[in-house]
N, C-alpha and C positions, 0 to 999 in steps of 0.2 A: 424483615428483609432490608438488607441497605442498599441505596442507591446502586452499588456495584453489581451486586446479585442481581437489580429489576434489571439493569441493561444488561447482563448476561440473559438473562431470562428470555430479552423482547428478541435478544439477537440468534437465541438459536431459536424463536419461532419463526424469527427472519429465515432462516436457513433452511429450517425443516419447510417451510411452504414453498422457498424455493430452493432446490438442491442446488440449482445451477448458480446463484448468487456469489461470484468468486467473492466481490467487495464485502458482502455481508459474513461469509467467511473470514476472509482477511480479518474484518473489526473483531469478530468474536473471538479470532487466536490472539489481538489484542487485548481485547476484555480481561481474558483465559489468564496474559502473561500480567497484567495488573493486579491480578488476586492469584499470584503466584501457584497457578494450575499449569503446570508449564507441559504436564504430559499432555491436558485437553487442548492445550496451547500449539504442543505438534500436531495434534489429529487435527484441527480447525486447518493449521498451516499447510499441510498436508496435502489435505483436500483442494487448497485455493491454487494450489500448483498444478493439481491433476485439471483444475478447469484455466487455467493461463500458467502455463510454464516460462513464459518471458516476464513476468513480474520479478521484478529482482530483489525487490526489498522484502518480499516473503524468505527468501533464502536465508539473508541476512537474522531474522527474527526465528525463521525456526531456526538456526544454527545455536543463536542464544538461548533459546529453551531448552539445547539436547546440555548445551556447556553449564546450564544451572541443573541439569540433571546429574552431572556427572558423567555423559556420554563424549568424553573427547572425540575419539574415531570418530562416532557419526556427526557430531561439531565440525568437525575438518570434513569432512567428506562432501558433508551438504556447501560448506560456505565457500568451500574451492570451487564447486559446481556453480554457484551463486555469482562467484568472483567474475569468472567465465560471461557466465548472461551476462551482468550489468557491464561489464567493459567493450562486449560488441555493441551493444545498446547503446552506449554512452553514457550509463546511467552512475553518474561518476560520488553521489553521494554515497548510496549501499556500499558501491563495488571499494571507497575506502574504506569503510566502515569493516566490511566484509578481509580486507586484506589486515587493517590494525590487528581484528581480534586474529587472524590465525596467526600472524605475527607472536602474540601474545600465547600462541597455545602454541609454541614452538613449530609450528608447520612453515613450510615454503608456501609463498604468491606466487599464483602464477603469472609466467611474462605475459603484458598487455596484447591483442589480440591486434593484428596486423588490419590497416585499416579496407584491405579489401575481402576482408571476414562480415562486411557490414550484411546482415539481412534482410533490409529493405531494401527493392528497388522502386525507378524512380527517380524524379529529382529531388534536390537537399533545397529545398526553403530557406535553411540555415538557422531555422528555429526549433528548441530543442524543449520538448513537452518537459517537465519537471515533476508531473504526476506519475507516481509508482503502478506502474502497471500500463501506462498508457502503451497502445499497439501503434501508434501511428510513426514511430521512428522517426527520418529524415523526410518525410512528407508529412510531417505535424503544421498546422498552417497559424501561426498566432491571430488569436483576437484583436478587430480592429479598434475596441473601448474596452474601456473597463464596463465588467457587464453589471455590475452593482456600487453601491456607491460605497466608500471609505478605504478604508489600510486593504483590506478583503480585497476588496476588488481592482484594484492597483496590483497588488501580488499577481491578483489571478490573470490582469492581462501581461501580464511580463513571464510569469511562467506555465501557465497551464493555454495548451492548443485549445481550438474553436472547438474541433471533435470531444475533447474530454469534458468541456464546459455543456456541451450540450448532451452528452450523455448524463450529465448531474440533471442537468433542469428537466431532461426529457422523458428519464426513465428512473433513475437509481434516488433522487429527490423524491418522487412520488410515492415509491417504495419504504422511505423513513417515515414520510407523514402518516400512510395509512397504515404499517405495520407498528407504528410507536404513535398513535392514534394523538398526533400533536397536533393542539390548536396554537393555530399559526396567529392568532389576535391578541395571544397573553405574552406576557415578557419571558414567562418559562418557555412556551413552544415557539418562539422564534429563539431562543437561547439553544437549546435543540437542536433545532433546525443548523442553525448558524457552526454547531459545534460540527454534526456529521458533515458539514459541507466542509469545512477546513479537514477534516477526517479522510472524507472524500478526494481532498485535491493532496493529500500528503504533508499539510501543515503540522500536522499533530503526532508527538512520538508516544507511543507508551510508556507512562509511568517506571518502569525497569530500566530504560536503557540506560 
């Protein structure tokens, strides 16, 4: 079995013990699109939309699985819808990412979404989570340090809110350790470790794009 198989492997027992797991979802239609499974690639993607429909960057990726399949229509159909999310959002990476390719498959962008389409209320912080999927919109509150030491953790206090940092350390971290049975003392299980967390905050692209 190769490295790629065992982390598919560990990720859909991530899944199957928790159904509700949108992130561990999300990783596996990554996995899925790395070993060029792009059908299991929708289903995983799929699903992570049915548990967070405001995650934009899932839009963007299943769109590119339908377009390596040869499903233009459903290509265009999801990534317009995609386009839509991430620009009330503000989620300004997918949503170009998401507007190049339907460019490319000869479809219309749609016009940008007026800015009183926004869905949070509340006040605006004016700080803007950078993690794909985060819920926190215009009340995302940035971190006042960086909460680990080196490049890592610099990123993380400039782009990712308090709320998405402590849902790594408090819930969705715990979950990698015990379900990918990583010892956090060897340079492999912090390497790990280290990897899902940039996975986690959105560092990392799949292989394909």
């Amino acid at each position: 079995m190769s490295a790629l198989d065992d982390r598919i492997a560990q990720f859909r027992k991530m899944t199957t013990d928790d159904a509700e797991n949108e992130l561990g979802h999300f990783r596996l239609g990554q996995l899925f699109m790395e070993d060029n499974q792009f059908g299991e690639g929708i289903k995983s993607f799929e699903r992570t939309l049915e548990l967070s429909p405001q995650f934009s960057k899932v839009y963007q990726l299943l769109g590119e699985c339908h377009t390596k399949l040869g499903d233009t229509a459903k290509a265009i159909e999801v990534m317009t819808a995609g386009y839509k999310v991430a620009d009330v959002r503000g989620d300004k990476m997918p949503r170009d990412a998401m507007g190049l390719a339907l460019g490319k498959l000869g479809a219309p962008v749609p016009n940008a979404a007026p800015p009183s389409a926004a869905v949070d209320d509340g006040p605006d912080t004016g700080f803007r989570c950078q993690r794909p999927g985060c819920g926190q919109g215009k009340r995302a509150m940035p971190l006042a340090a960086a909460p680990i030491d080196g490049a890592d953790g610099l990123r993380i206090m400039g782009e990712i809110c308090a709320d998405c940092w402590s849902g790594w350390v408090k819930d969705y971290s715990i979950k990698v350790v015990n379900e990918l049975r990583l010892d956090l003392s060897s340079e492999f299980g912090q390497g790990e470790y280290d990897k899902h967390m940039r996975g986690y905050m959105g560092f990392d692209e799949p292989k394909s794009l």
